[in-house]
Each structure stands twice: as structure tokens, then as C-alpha cells.
N, C-alpha and C positions, 0 to 999 in steps of 0.2 A: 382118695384125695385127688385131686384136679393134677391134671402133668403139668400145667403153665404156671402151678405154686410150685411143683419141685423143683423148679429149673432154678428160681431163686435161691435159693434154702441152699441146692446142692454151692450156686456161687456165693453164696456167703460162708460154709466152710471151706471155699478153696480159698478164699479169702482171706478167711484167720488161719487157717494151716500157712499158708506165705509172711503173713505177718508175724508169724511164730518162729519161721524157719529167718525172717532177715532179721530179729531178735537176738537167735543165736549165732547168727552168722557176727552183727555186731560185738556181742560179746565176746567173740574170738579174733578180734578187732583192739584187745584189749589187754594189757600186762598189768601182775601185779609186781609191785616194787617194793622193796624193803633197803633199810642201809646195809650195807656190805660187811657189817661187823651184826646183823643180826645171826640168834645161834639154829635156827633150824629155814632148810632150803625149799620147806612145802608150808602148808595151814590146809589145816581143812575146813570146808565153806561153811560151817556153822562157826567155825570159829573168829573169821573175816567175817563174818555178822555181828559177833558178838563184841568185837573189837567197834566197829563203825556202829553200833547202837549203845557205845558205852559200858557194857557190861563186862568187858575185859580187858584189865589195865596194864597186866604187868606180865612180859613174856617168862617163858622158863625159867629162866636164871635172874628175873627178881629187877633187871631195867623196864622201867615206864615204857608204855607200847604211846607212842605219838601220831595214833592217826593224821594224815591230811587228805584231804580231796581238793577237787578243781569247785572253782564257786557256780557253775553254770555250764552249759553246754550239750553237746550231743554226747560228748565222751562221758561227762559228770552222769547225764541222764541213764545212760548205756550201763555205768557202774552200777547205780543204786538201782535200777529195776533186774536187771540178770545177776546182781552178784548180792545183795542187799535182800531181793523178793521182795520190797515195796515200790509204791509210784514216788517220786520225786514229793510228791503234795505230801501224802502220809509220811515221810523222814523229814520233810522240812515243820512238819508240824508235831512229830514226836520230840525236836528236839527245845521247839520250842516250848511245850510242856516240862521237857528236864530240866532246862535254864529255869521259865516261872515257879516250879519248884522246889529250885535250889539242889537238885539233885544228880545236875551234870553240864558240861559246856559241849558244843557239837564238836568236830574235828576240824581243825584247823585248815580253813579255805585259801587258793592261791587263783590269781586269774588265767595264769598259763602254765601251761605244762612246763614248758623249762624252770619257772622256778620251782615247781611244785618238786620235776626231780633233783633239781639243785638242792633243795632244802633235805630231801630224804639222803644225797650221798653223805651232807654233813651233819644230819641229829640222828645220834644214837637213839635208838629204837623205834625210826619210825618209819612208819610204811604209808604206802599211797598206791596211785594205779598212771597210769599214761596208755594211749592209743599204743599202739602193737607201731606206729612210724618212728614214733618217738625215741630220742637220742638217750638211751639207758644205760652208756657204758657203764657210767659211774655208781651204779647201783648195782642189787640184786634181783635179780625177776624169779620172783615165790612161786611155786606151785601150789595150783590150788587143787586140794583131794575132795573127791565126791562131789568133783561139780554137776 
């Protein structure tokens, strides 16, 4: 193989190796939140999957799980591709397949963080995420297992 093709090759995985490493630098960038009367202080990450793609509605003790997210953004971006494993494109369009058939509504969108944790300190059973700056007294920040 010619040296003046490896040189490329070699900087296009330093490339994605960096884009990989400030991926997860972002998602550590990131809290997860719950109301402060939810009953356990961790999830583990398939389960915050299964919660945010609809397929888990009701925590342990039998209260409605109230998903919210942010409607846009780098923070919103940042959730659903590290914490989620899809792109933004494929979760905006899986939900729109469970809305056309009848078979789920997405999770309830806010356009800033403050209301988004304002609304989680006051509805029972629901959870969301904010940037790691974000003002979280009045909530819980979940651990998440097996990330």
C-alpha cells in the first residue's frame, strides 16, 4: 500500500476516535432527573430506553412514568444519541410511526430547561434530563446503571 494513502486513513481514525471521545465527554455533560418522590435513586440504561421509546409506562410501585424531554437542541441531541443509541432523525421518526399508528404519543417536549425541570419537581412520576449546569435542586438526579 502507498505511505501517502496511510497518512489519511490513519487521520480519519484519529478523527472519529475524537469525535467519539467529545460524544462522551457531552454526555457527561448531562443529568438525569426524576421527581423527588420517585421510588428508586438509579435506572438502568435499557430501561431509560425503554421508558423514552414508549415501551415502559409504569414504575415499580404502579405510578404512570411521565417522560419529558427538551424539543431541540444540543442538550436534547446529546440525550437521545448517548443515552437513547439512536440519531435524532430515527427517534423523531419512530415516534412518528407510533402516533400514525395509534399506538403511542412521544414524551412530552419543553423548550427550556427550566421549565422542563420545573415540571419534573411537580408531576409525579416523571423524569427528564437537563445539562449537568442546570439548576436541579428541586428534583432528583437518577443514576444511570450500565452506561
Amino acid at each position: 500500500m502507498n505511505r501517502n494513502f496511510r497518512r489519511p486513513i490513519a487521520w480519519l481514525w484519529a478523527a472519529a476516535f475524537c469525535v467519539i471521545l467529545a460524544g462522551a465527554a457531552m454526555a457527561d455533560d448531562l443529568v438525569i432527573i426524576g421527581n423527588p418522590n420517585l421510588p428508586a435513586p438509579s435506572l438502568e440504561a435499557k430501561e431509560l430506553q425503554r421508558i423514552y421509546m414508549g415501551k415502559q409506562t409504569r414504575w415499580g410501585n404502579d405510578l404512570a412514568i411521565v417522560p419529558v424531554m427538551l424539543k431541540s437542541g444540543t442538550v436534547h441531541d446529546t440525550f437521545v444519541e448517548s443515552y437513547l443509541g439512536r440519531s435524532v432523525h430515527r427517534f423523531v421518526t419512530y415516534w412518528r410511526q407510533m402516533v400514525f399508528t395509534g399506538k403511542g404519543m412521544p414524551p412530552r417536549s419543553f423548550t427550556s430547561e427550566n421549565e422542563l425541570v420545573d415540571f419534573v419537581a411537580k408531576t409525579p412520576g416523571s423524569v427528564g434530563y437537563a445539562s449537568a449546569r442546570a439548576n436541579v435542586q428541586s428534583v432528583k438526579v437518577i443514576l444511570i446503571a450500565g452506561d
